[in-house]
C-alpha positions in Angstrom: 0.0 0.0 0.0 1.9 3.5 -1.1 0.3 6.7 -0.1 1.6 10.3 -1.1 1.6 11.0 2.4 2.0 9.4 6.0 1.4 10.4 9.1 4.1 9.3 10.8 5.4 9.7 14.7 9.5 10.6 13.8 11.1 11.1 17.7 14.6 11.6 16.7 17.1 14.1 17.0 19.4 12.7 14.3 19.3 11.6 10.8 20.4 10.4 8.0 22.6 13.1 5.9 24.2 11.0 3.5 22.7 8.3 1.6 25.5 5.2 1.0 26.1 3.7 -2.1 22.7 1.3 -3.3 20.6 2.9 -1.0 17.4 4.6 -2.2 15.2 7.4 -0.4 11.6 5.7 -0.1 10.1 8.6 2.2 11.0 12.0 3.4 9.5 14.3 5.7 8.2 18.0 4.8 11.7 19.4 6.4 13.0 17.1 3.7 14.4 14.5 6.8 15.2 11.1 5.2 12.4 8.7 6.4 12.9 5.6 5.0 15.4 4.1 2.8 16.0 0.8 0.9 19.1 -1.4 -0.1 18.4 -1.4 -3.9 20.1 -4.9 -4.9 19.4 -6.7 -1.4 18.5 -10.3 -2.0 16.1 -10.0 0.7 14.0 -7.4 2.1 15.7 -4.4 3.2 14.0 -1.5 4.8 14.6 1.3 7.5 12.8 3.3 8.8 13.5 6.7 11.1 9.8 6.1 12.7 8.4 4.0 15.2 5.9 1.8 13.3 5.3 -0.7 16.0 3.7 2.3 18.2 1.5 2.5 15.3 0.3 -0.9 14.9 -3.4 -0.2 16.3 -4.1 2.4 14.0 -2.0 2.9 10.9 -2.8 0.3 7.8 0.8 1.6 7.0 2.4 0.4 10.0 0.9 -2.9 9.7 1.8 -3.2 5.8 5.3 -2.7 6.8 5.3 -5.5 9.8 3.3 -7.7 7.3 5.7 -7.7 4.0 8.9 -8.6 6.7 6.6 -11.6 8.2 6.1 -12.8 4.4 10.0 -11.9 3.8 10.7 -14.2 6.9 8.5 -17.0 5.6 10.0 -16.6 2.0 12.9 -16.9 3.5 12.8 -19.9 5.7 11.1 -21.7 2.7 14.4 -20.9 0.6 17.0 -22.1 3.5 14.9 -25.3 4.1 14.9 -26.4 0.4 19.0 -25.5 0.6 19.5 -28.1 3.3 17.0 -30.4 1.6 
């Protein structure tokens, strides 16, 4: 689920000023504070966030998606190491 805009609840005093290389800007905030990044080429899922999803959890369908897509990442990936010991 992508929205144009999040409410989100950012508490920190620091951020991120540089991106590194492969890393790509998913979300800023209106002071133009890096909000979430991802690892481009990752093999696996890769995302950060500078806000506290899991205080959101009750009542963000954002939050949630984020918390669901790493549960499916985790299953995905148990699936792949199981059939690498098989």
């Amino acid at each position: 689920m992508r929205s144009p805009t999040l409410t989100v609840n950012s508490l920190h005093e620091q951020g991120i000023d540089r991106l590194g290389t492969g890393l790509t800007v998913e979300a800023r905030a209106d002071d133009g504070l890096v909000e979430a990044i991802s690892v481009a080429a990752a093999p696996q899922f890769t995302l950060a966030v500078q806000w506290h999803p899991e205080m959101r959890i009750h009542d963000s369908a954002e939050a949630r998606a984020i918390f669901a897509a790493f549960a499916e990442a985790c299953r995905a990936r148990r699936v792949q190491r199981l059939r690498a010991r098989a």
